[in-house]
Every structure is written in C-alpha cells, then in structure tokens.
N, C-alpha and C positions, 0 to 999 in steps of 0.2 A: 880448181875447176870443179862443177856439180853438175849432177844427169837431175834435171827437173823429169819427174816420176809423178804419171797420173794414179792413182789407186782408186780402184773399184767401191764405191760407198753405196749402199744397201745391201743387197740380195746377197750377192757375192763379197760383201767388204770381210767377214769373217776365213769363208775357206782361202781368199785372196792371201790374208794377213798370217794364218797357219801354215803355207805352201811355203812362200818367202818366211818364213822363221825355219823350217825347214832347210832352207836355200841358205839357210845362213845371215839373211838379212832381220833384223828382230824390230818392227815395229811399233811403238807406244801411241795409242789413240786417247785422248781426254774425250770424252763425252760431249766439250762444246769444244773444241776443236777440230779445225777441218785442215789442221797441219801437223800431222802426228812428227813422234821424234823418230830417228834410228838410227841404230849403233853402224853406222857408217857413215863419215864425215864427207864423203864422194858423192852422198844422195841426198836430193831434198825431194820428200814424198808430199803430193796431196789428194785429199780424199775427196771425189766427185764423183755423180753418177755416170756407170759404165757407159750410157748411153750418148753423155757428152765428152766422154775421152778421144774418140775418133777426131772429133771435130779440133778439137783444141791440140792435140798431137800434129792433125795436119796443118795448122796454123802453126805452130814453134812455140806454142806456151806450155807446152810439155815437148821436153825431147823422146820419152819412153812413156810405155806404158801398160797397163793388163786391161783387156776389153772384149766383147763378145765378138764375132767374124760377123755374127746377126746386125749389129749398129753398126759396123764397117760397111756395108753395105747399104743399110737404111740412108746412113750421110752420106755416100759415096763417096767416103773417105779417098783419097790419094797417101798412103801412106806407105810403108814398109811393113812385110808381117815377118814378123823375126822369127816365128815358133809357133807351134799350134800347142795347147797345153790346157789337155783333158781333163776336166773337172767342173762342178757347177758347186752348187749351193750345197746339195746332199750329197752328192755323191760323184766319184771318178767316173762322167762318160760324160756323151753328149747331152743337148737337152734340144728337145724338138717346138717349131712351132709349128702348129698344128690347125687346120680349118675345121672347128665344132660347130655345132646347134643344139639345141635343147634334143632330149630323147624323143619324144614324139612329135619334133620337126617330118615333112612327106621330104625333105631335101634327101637326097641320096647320093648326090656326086654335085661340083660345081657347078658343072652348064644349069643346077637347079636353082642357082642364085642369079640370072638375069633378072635386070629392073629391081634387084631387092637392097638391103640394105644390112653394113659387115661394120662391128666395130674392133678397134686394135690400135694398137700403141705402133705397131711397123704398120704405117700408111702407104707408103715407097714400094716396102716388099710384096705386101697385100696385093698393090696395083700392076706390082709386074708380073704377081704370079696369074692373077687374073684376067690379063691381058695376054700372057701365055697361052694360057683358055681359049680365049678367043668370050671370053665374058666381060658383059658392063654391066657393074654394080655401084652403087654409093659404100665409098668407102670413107670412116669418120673415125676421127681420131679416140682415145680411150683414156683418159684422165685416172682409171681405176675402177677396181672392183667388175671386169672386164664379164667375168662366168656369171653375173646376176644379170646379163641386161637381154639375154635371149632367156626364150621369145618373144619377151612384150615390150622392151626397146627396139631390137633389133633382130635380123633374121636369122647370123652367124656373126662368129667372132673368130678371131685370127688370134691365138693365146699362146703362150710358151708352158712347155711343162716338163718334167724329168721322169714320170711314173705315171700321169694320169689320171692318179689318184682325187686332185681338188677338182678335175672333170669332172668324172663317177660322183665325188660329193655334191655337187650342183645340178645332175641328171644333165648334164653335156654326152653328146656322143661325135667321137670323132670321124671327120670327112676325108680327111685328106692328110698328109704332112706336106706343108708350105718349104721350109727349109730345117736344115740341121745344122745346129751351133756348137762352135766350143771357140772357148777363152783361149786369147791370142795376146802375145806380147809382139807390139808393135810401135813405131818409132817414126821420127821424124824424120823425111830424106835429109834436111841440111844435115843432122844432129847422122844420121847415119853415115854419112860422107866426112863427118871432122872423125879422125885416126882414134882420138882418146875416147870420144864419145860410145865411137862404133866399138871400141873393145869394150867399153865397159858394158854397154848392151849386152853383145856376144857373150862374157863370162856370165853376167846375169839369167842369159838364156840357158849358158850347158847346166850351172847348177839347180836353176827353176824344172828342169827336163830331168835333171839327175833327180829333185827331190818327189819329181812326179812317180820317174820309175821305181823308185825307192816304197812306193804310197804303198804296193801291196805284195812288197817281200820281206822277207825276215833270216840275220846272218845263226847260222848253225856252228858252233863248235862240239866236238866231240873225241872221246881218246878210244883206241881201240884197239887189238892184237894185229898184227900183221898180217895173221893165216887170215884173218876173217874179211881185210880190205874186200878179196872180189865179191864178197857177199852182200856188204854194206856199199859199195860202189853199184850196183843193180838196185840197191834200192831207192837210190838219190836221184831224182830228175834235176840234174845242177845245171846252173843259169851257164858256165862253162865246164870244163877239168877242175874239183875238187882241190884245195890246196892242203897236201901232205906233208907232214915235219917229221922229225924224231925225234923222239923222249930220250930220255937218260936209259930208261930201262930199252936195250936192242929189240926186245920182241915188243914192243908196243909205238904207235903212231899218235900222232893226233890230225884229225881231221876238220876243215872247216870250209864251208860251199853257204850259196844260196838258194834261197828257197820260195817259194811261190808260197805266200802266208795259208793259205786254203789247206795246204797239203800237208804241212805239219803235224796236226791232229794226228793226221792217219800213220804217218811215213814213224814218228817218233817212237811209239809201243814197237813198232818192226824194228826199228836198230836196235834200239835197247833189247830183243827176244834174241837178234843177231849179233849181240856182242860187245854193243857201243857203252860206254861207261863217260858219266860227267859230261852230257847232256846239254848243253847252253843254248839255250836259246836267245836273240837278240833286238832288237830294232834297228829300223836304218832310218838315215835320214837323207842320203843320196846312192844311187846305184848310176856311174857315169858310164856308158859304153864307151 
C-alpha cells in the first residue's frame, strides 16, 4: 500500500523539500519531472501548486499533503488538517496577506474602497473579508506580478508577504491584514479513516513537527568537575533537566541539554570562564516532545 502525497511546487516547493529531508523523508526532484523519487517505498509524492492541493486532497487524488491554511480556505476545502507547521519560503513563521495600495493612494481604511476596484489571487478571501466590512467592491482575479498594477490598473491589491519588504520596493503601503497563514499538512477523510493510511499520516506529522521544533535549537555536550555542576546548571536555560553521566575519572561529569540556537553565542564563553571543558556543539534534525 502507498500514501499518494501532494507536494508544494513553487514558492514553497524548496523549504517543503528541506523540512521533510529533515523529517527523514529525502526527496529527489528532476527538473522536468513533476514525480519526484523518495527513499521510502510507502510514499508516492507529486509536485503541484499549493494552491491546487486542497482541491485535489478533498477529492482522493491525493490522500496527504502540505498546503497553505490560506488555499484551504479560498477552495473551501472539506478536508482534514492534521498539523499546523510554521514556515514559508524564507523563513520559520507565518506569512500575512495583507490589503495594500500604492503610497500616495487618499485610502486610509476599507470603507475607502466602495465602488472601487482590488486585485488578488484569493478572490473568495477578498470577498469575505469585504463583505465582513460591510463594503462592495470589484474584486478580480490576479494572473501576477500583483504590486505593479496599483494605482493605475487598480485601486488595491490583496498580496501575500512574509517581511514586507517587495511592498516597500513597489511603494505599496499597507491597509489592513486580511488573514494569517501557515503551511498545514492535511488529508483526506476516506484516506484519514483507513487504520494504515491514518498512521502513516500521524508518524508523518510527529516527525515534520519534530523537525520543525528541531529548526532553531542546537544539542550541547560538555564535561565538567562536579563542584562546578550548580554553576554551570544556572547557566543553562534547558529545553528540560540537563542529562548527567559519569566519567571514569569520580570528580568529573559530562553534560549534555538543549539549547535555543540564539543563545549559544552568549551562554558558551560563560561555561567555559565556569569550568566546562570539550565543548560540542551539535545540530538537530528533530526535537519530539
């Protein structure tokens, strides 16, 4: 038996393909293939845009898959969301879309947009959020290149972004945030409901969630004197209770925790001024709770 697996092709098809290598699943993509290989003979993967994986998961031509919570929505998916799982294209968080106009648009809030005219790729979202308002506006679909067509196609734009930054470069300023996304692994209820499907989903998810929490810590080894433990133990912000062994030699330990990769920098010169000797530092590729 196989889990048919949608995977995410553009934007996201990269950080997608890193996560899951992480997770243990290792992907090979050819360049004109839209069927990559993987070192697991349970999975058959294909590569399509995020925005049609909702659709086709809720129909049963994909049992699983990784997709935005943002196209979940737009389709009105009826599916399963197995996991939420923080990351986009650059970087581990959410990604926003957002209600822009050009910089020296007079719009200042929605209600500025009656009778005018918004273009964007989430049509659906646009109109509900609009409609939320209590505003009618012409809203029209967006083929691309979305930040060039205000103000002299259109009045605003409904855009996704992670930093803001291709705004600012296009002189957009933002009006509003419309919704907040992240990538979601989600599934098909048949395919959820058969026993072997749903486990392999299930492990799929703890270890994708494992190699997410894994994204921004790093494993510590370290040896040290005994007397000095409660010195070095004040200095560890540990993910739990440090794990303590013993050496050959009785006055010496060795220590090993994790760490929140930011803090290493700092925390490292302080054990070593405190006593720690042989120093290792690690990578992870999952951290399971």
């Amino acid at each position: 038996m196989k889990l048919k697996f949608g995977l995410p092709k553009g934007s996201l098809q990269e950080s997608s393909l890193q996560l899951l290598g992480k997770a243990g699943f290792h992907f090979s993509v050819s360049s004109r293939s839209y069927f990559p290989s993987v070192d697991d003979d349970e999975l058959d993967g294909i590569l399509i845009r995020a925005q049609e994986i909702p659709r086709y998961v809720e129909d049963g031509v994909f049992d699983a898959g990784l997709t935005g919570h943002d196209w979940i929505l737009e389709n009105e998916s009826d599916v399963v969301s197995v996991c939420d799982l923080i990351y986009s294209k650059q970087s581990m968080r959410k990604v926003k879309w957002v209600l822009a106009v050009h910089e020296d648009s007079p719009v200042k809030t929605v209600k500025d947009l009656e009778g005018k005219r918004i273009a964007t790729e989430v049509v659906n979202l646009t109109k509900q959020y609009l409609a939320k308002h209590g505003v009618k506006a012409a809203v029209e679909f967006s083929w691309g290149a979305t930040e060039v067509k205000t103000p002299d196609l259109v009045d605003a734009i409904v855009e996704v972004t992670e930093t803001g930054s291709s705004l600012r470069a296009n002189k957009l300023r933002i009006v509003d945030v419309v919704l907040e996304s992240n990538t979601k692994l989600i599934a098909n209820k048949a395919s959820w409901a058969d026993p072997w499907k749903r486990e392999k989903i299930e492990n799929m998810a703890m270890l994708l969630e494992g190699a997410i929490n894994a994204g921004s810590k790093v494993g510590l080894k370290m040896n040290l004197r005994k007397s000095d433990l409660p010195t070095i133990l004040a200095l560890i912000p540990a993910l739990r209770n440090p794990t303590v062994s013993h050496l050959a030699d009785e006055e010496w330990i060795a220590l090993e925790t994790i760490l929140e990769e930011v803090v290493v920098r700092k925390i490292i010169p302080q054990l070593k001024r405190a006593g720690a000797e042989g120093i290792i530092e690690y990578p992870l590729n999952k951290v399971i709770y």
